[in-house]
Structure formats: structure tokens, C-alpha cells
N, C-alpha and C positions, 0 to 999 in steps of 0.2 A: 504494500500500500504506500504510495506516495507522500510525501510531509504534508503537503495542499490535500490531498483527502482526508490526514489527519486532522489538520487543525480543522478542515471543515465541520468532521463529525464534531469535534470538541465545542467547536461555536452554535450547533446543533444542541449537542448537553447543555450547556451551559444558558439556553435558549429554553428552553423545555423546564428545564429547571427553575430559573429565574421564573417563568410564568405557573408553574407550581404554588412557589409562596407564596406568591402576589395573590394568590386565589386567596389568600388569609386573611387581606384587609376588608376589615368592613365587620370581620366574625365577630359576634357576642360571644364574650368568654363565660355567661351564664355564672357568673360568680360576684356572691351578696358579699360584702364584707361590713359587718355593724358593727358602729364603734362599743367598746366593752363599757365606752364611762361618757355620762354626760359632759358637756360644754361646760367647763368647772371654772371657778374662779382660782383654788390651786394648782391648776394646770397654766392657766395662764401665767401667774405670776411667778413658778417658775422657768417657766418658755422666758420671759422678759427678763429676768435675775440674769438667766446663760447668755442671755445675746446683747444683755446692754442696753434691753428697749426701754427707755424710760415716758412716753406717750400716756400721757396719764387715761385717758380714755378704756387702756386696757388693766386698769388694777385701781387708779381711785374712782370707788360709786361714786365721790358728790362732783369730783369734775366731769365724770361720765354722764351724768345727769344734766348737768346743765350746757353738752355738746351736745351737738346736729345729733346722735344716736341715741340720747335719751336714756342713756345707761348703760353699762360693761358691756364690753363686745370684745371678739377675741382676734391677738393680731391673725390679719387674712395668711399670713404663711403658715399656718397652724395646721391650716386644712388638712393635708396626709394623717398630722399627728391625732385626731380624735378619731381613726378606723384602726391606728394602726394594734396591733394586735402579736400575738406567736406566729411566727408563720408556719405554715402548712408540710415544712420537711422537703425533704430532697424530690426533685422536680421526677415525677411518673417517669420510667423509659418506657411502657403504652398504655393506651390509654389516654385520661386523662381530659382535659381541657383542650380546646384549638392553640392555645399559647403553649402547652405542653408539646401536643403533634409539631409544631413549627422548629421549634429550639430544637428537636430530637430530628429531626428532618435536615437544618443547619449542621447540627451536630456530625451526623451522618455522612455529609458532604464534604465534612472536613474543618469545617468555621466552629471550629471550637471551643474560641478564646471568645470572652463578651469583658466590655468595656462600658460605662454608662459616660453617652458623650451630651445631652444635658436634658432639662426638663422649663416644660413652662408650665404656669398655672395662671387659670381665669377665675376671678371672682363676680358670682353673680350678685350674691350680697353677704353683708357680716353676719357669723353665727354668734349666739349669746351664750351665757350661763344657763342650760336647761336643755337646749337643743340635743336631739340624739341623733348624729349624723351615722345615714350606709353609704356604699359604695357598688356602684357596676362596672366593671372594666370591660374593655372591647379592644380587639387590634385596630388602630388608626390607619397604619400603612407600614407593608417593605418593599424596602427600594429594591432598585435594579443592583447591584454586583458595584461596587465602588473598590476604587484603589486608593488608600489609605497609607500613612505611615505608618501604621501597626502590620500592615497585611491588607492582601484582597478580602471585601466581605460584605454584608447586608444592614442596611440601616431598620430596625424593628421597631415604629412609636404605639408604644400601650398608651390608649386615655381610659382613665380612672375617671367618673362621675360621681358627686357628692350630692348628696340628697337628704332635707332633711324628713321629720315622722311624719311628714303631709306628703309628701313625695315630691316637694319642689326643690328643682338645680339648684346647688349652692354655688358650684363652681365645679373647675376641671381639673385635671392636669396631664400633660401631654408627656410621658417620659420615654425616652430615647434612648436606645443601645447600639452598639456597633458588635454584630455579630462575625469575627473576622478567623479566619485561616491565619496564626501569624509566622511568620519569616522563620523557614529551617535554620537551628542553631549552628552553626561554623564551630565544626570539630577541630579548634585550635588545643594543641598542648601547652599548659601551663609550664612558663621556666620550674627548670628545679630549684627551689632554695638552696640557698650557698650554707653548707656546713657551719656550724656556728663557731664564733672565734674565740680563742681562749683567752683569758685574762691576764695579761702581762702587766707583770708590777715592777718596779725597778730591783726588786730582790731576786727575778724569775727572770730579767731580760739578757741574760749570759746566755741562758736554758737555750732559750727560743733563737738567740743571734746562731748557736752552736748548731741546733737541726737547721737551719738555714742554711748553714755551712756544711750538712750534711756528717755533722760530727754529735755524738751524745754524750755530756761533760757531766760530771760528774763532782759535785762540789765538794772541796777538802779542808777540815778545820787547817790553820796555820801553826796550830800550837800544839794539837795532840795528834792530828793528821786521820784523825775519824772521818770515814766519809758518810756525806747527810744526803738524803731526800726524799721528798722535795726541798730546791733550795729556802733557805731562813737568812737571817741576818747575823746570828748566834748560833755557836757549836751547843745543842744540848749538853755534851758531856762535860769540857769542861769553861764553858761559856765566855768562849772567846771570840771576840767580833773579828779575829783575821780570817782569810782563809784564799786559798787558790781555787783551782781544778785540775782532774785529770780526765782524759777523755776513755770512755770504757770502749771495751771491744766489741759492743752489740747485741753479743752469745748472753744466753741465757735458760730457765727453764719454765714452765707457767705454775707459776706456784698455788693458782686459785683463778678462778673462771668461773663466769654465766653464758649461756646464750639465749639473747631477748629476743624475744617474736613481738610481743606489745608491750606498753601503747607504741604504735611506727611513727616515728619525726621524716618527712619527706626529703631530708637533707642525707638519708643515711641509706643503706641496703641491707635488708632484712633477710636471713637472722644475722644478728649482730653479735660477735662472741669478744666483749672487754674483759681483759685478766690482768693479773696482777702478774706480774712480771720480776721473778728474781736475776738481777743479773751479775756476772761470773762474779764481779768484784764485789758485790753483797747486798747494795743497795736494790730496793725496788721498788716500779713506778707501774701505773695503770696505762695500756695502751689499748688496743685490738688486734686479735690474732685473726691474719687474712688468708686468701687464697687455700684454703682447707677445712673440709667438710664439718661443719659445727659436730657432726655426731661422733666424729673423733676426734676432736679433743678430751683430753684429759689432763689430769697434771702429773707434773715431772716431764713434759715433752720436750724434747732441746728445740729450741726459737732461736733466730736471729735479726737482727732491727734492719728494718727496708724503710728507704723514706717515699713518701708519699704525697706527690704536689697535688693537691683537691681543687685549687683553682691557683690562678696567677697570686694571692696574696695569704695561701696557706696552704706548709708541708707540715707534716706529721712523722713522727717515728711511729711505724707498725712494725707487728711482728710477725714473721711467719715462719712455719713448722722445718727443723731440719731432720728432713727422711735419713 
């Protein structure tokens, strides 16, 4: 089949379809909605407390009294508020309402996503304190297929009719959705986070210049020539602030080991096996033992220190296993 055959059919669906739902405008949605509470005077004056209204008309009776309305009236954006109610729970998949068939028919098509893009409302006249307002709702209109920044999709206006216990119009309100297909998500891979950095102190910055250098120093009292670490500032033993270093051979054995499955930090490669590391010359430091199968390790294994550049502005001493 030709590309020109295809898109014809498609402009064919897409034809057929769009004249589908259009068949919906006009439909009674045969649904009463009565408000649970009369036209209240603490309904109003909390509505006016949250919005700031301060129009005396809607909360003092003697200035209400003596304006054009001849007593409390409630402000006209209220309207929704005196039907509104619990609502009815997750929308029929059949069955149901003409508003229900429609949205599952959209649904269907692919216009998944719904957006509320705005609403008006008409006042026929002010409700009072006492009024018991219902509602009938009907679909107004869906548009033709619109191309949107959200996605391709259908414009759907529900009108809501208020009514009060006489059965006279109080007012409307026209609300609006955009029922749209929205834009397939772009399978981009996140950067990897960069390994986190160690803390260097000026008592630790020999350490870190040393694996830089590709050398593992080893810090040496000046006075008793005990070697320490991690570096300090003071010999524990006998607490002398001199000291050198000597740089160790690498060799060593794992004197203690985990390996962690969870919680996974995205910076690292799972299972992760840190051990404690004795090395020849006595001292020892926590590193990671690499390139060998977490389920053999154990301890006592002879290791030797590999350095490890993780990005341009951090190497590492690791260990790995000598067969």
C-alpha cells in the first residue's frame, strides 16, 4: 500500500471518528445533582474570610438590607459551591452516562491525558440564605481534533444548570477540558552521578597528593617511628606532633569484608565489596576489592593496591585479588 493510500485511510479514521463524538453535543447527561445544604449564611462568610471578599452585602444583614437586594445574598461565584457534594468515584469503563461513553471512547483513541483549560459562568440572579439549589448537566460541544502544546486532542464543554426549588435558572457554567494524546516521552539516559568526593583536611592532604602520585604513604611518628592510620596530627603512642612517611608496597591481605546489594547510590556498581584492608607493613585502611566475584571473597586473600581514575578529578586506591 502506498504512503498516499495510507494517510488517506488515516484522514478517513480520523474523519469518522471526529464525527463520532460530535454526535455527543447536545446529550442530557440525565444527572440531578442537589445541593446537601441550604444557601447558608456560614457558608458565605467563610467563602468571603478565604478570598478576601469584604462587600458587605454578603455577610452584614443591616447593610444588606438597606442595598438594591434587600438582604444577604450570596457572592454569584459560589454557584458550583452549594451542589457541590462527594463525588461519584472513578469514572464507569461501560456503561454509565453519555459523559462517561465519551471520555472512554477518547480514552480509547489514545487522548488520555485531560487538562481543565477554563470555565465561565452566567448568573441569572443572586441566591439567598434558604435557597436549595440542583443541578442538570448536558454536553455543550466537542471540537474537531486541535493541535495543542500539550499534544493532539478534543476540546469537551460540560454546562452544569442551576436551578432553584421552583425550578427557575439561577445561572450556568460552561467548563472546558482538553482531552489530548500527549507527546511520547524521549528515552534520554540520565548522566551518571560523579562518585562522591572524599574529604580532605590538611592533616589527610599528603594521603590524597600520594595516590595522585600513584604512591600509598604511609605516615611515620618522628620520635618512636610507629606507623599510624588514618593520618592525625599526633602519634597516639607517644604523642609527638613530628612525623615523616614511608610509602608501602601495596601487598596486603583482606582482613574483614561486606558485600552490599542495598540501598544502591547511582555513582557506584553493584554488589559493592569494601574491606578492610591489612597491609604488609601493619597498618590498615578501608578501600574496595574489585574485578572479582563478590562470592569469593573471603578473608586472608592476598590483594594488591590498583589505582583507579573514576573521573578527571578523582583516583582511588583499590584492591584487587592476587591468584
Amino acid at each position: 500500500m502506498s504512503a498516499d493510500a495510507v494517510d488517506r485511510g488515516a484522514d478517513v479514521a480520523k474523519a469518522v471518528f471526529a464525527e463520532k463524538i460530535r454526535a455527543y453535543a447536545g446529550r442530557d447527561l440525565g444527572v440531578e445533582d442537589v445541593g446537601p445544604d441550604e444557601v447558608n449564611a456560614a457558608m458565605i462568610r467563610h467563602w468571603c474570610v478565604a478570598l478576601g471578599d469584604t462587600n458587605p452585602v454578603y455577610t452584614d444583614a443591616v447593610a444588606a438590607a438597606a442595598s438594591v437586594h434587600g438582604g444577604i445574598v450570596a457572592p454569584p461565584t459560589m454557584l458550583q459551591a452549594w451542589v457541590m457534594a462527594p463525588g461519584p468515584g472513578p469514572r464507569p469503563t461501560t456503561g454509565g452516562n453519555a459523559q462517561d461513553e465519551l471520555m472512554n471512547l477518547l480514552d480509547e483513541a489514545g487522548f488520555t491525558s485531560v487538562v481543565a483549560t477554563n470555565c465561565e459562568q452566567e448568573y441569572v440572579r443572586y441566591v439567598r440564605p434558604g435557597d436549595q439549589l440542583t443541578s442538570r448537566r448536558s454536553i455543550e460541544s466537542v471540537s474537531e481534533e486541535k493541535t495543542t502544546g500539550l499534544g493532539v486532542g478534543h476540546f469537551v464543554t460540560t454546562r452544569q444548570s442551576y436551578y432553584d426549588a421552583a425550578g427557575e435558572l439561577v445561572g450556568t457554567m460552561d467548563f472546558r477540558i482538553l482531552k489530548y494524546r500527549p507527546h511520547p516521552k524521549k528515552a534520554t539516559a540520565a548522566p551518571r552521578p560523579v562518585r562522591p568526593r572524599p574529604a580532605v583536611t590538611p592533616d589527610s592532604q599528603f594521603w590524597w597528593d600520594g595516590v595522585n602520585d600513584g604512591k600509598l604513604l604511609i605516615q611515620r611518628c618522628g620520635a618512636c617511628g610507629k606507623l599510624r592510620h588514618p593520618p592525625r596530627p599526633m602519634c597516639p603512642h607517644c604523642q609527638s606532633l613530628d612525623w615523616d612517611t614511608i610509602e608501602a608496597s601495596g601487598r596486603g591481605t583482606i582482613y574483614s569484608f561486606v558485600v552490599t546489594h542495598h540501598p544502591q547510590v547511582p555513582a557506584f556498581d553493584y554488589p559493592l565489596v569494601p574491606a578492610l584492608i591489612e597491609l604488609e607493613e601493619g597498618t590498615r585502611l578501608v578501600s574496595d576489592v574489585i574485578d572479582y566475584a563478590p562470592e569469593r571473597v573471603q578473608i586472608g586473600l592476598p590483594v594488591e593496591v590498583t589505582y583507579v581514575a573514576y573521573d578527571d578529578d578523582l583516583t582511588l586506591p583499590q584492591f584487587r585479588v592476587v591468584e
